[in-house]
N, C-alpha and C positions, 0 to 999 in steps of 0.2 A: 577418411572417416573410420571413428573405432568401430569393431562389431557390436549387433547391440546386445552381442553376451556378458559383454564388461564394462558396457558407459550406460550412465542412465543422468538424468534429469530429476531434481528434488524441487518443488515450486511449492517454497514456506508462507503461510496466509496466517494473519492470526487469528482468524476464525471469526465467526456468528453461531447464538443458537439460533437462527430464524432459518425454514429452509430454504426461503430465497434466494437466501445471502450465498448459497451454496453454489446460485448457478454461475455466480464471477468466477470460482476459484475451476467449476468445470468447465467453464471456455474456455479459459486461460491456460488448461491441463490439454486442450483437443488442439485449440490451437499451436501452442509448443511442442506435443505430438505433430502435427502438419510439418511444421518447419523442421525438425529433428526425425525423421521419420526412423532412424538408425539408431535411437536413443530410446530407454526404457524411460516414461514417466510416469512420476510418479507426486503426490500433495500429500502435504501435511502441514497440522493446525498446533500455532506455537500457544496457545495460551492452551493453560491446562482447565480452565473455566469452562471454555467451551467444548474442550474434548469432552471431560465428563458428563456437561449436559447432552451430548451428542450419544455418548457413548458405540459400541462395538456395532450395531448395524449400522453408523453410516461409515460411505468410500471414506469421508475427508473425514472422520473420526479420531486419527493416530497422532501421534507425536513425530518431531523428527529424529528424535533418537531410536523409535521403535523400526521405523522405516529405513533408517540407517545401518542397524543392524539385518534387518534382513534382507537388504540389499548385498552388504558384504558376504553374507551365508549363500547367497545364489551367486554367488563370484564376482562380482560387480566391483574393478578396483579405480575405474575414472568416472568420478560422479564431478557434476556442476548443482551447484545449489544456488535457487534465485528466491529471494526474498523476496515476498510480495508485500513487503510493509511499508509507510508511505516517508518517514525519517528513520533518522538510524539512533532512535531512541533505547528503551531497555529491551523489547523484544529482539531488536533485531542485533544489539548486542552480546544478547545470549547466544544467538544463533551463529554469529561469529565467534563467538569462543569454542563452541562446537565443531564450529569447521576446523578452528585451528588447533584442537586436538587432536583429531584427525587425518592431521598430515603427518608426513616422517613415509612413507612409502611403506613395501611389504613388510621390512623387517618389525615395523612399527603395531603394536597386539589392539585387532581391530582397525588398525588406521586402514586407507585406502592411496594406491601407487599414486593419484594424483586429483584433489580436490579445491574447486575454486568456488566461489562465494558471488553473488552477484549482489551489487550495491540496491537498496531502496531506492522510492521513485526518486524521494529529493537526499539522493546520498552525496551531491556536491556541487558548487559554485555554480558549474555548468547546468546541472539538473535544474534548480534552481530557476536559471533564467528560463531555460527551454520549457517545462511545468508553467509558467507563468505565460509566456506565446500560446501553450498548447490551451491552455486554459481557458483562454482571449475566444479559442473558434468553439469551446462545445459550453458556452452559456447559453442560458434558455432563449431561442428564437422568438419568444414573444415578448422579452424584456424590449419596453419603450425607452428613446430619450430621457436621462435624467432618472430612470429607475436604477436602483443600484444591487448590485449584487454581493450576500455573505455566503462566503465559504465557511464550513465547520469542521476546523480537524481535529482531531482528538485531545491534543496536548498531552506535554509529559514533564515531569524533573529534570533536572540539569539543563547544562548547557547545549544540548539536543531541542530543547522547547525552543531556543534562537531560529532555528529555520523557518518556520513559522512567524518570524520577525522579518526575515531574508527577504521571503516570497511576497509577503506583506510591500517592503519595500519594492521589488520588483512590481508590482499589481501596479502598487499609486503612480507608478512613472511612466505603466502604458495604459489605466486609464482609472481615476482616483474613483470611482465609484464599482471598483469591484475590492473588496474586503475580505481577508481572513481572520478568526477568532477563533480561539480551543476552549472547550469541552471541559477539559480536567485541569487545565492551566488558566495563565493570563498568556494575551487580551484574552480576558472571557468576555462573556455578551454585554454586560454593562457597559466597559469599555467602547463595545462597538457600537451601542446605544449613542452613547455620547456624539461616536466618529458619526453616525447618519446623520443626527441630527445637524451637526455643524455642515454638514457637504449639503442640508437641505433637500437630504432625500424624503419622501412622501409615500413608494413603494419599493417593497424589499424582496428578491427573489432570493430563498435559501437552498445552496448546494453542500451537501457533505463533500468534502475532500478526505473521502473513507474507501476502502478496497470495495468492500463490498454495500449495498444494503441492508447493513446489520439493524442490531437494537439504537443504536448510537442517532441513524438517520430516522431508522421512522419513527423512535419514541421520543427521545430527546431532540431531535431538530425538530421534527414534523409531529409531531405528539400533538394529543387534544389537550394533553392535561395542562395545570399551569406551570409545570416545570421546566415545558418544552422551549426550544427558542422560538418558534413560531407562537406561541402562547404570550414570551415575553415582549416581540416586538409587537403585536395585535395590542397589549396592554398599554403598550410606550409611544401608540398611537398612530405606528406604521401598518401599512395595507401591506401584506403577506402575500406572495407563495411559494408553497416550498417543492423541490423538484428533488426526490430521494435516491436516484440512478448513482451509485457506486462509480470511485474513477474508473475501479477497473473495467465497467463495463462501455466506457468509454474508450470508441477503439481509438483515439488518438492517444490518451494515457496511457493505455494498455501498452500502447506501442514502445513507449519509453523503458518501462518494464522488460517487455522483448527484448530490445535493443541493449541491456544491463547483461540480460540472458546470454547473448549474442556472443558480448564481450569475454563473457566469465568461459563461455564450449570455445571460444575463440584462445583464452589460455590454455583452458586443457587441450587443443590440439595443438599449440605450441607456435601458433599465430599472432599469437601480442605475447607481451613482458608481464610479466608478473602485477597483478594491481600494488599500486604504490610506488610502481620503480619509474 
């Protein structure tokens, strides 16, 4: 193990203004400390929306280029960085172009001797299936026979919004009455409107497949108003309810996460290959 004068830990969230939402990305920041105990860690929030609404008193307030820098300035040259975003959409794109500035070792102005990147919850094939099992054990204990359950993720452009089609497919093959729909994409809710109605569902249990408890779960999924999805399916004449708990605050998704973590301090100590190879 490095000393933990020169390895640290970077666990990127894209944030919430609510301060709920906060206490995901500080589990997740103590627990990663536990497991690393010889590693500096340390969180930072990639949308700049939310940093500003947060602004300079809070921990999770920063960016990660801010925290990048002043990691390297305390001498810090073997960092792992873990995305805690749920595809590997534009956020966590950026964030990989980031790392990959970053590398080129000392000679390189700023860069750091060796940084790896940890993939999102569903960064691949694998993720995938595994998110869809993990999924199966932390739906609500009180959903009945025949009640069915909507995931809400956020959706995004491009060819990244597909995963969300993936998992989709994965869901219906191990059991057709748990559903995903996004937020800022298609399927959005009408769609899934549709899909209940044909599966002849009658009551709808809603879960965010969100890091946290941000705005996303409790106003737009769980909202009173009528924009909310629980608003829409009450209106489309499905019996509701909605269950707003973050994945990450689910320790079996969390886990998934870790286990990305694992991988990425598992490169930099030179115990796996390179991601990609």
């Amino acid at each position: 193990m490095q000393s933990a004068h020169n390895t640290a830990i970077l666990l990127a969230a894209f944030g919430s203004r609510l301060p709920d939402a906060s206490q995901a990305l500080e589990r997740m920041r103590e627990h990663t400390a536990a497991l690393y105990p010889d590693f500096r860690v340390e969180t930072a929030l990639t949308s700049g929306t939310v940093r500003r609404h947060k602004g300079l008193a809070s921990r999770h307030g920063r960016s990660p280029e801010e925290i990048l820098k002043a990691l390297r300035k305390d001498g810090v040259t073997r960092l792992a960085v873990q995305s805690l975003h749920v595809i590997p959409g534009d956020e966590f794109r950026s964030l990989e172009r980031m790392v990959e500035s970053l590398r080129g070792g000392p000679g390189h102005p700023g860069g750091f001797e060796q940084i790896e990147l940890g993939r999102p919850l569903l960064g691949n094939r694998e993720d995938i299936r595994r998110v869809a099992l993990t999924i199966l054990t932390v739906l609500p204990p009180e959903r009945a026979p025949g009640e069915a359950v909507l995931l809400m993720g956020h959706g995004t452009r491009g060819k990244a919004n597909g995963v969300y089609l993936d998992l989709a497919d994965e869901l219906r093959a191990l059991d057709p009455l748990v559903l995903i729909g996004a937020l800022e994409a298609e399927p959005g809710l009408a769609a899934k409107v549709d899909e209940l109605r044909e599966l002849g569902a009658r009551r709808v249990h809603l879960m965010p497949l969100l890091f946290a408890r941000g705005v996303h779960a409790i106003r737009d999924m769980a909202g009173e108003g009528k924009g909310s999805w629980q608003a829409g399916l009450t209106a489309a004449g499905f019996a509701c309810a909605s269950h707003v708990k973050g994945a990450g605050e689910h320790q079996a998704l969390a886990g998934i996460w870790l286990d990305h973590l694992h991988e990425a301090v598992a490169r930099l100590q030179g115990n796996m290959p390179p991601a990609g190879t």
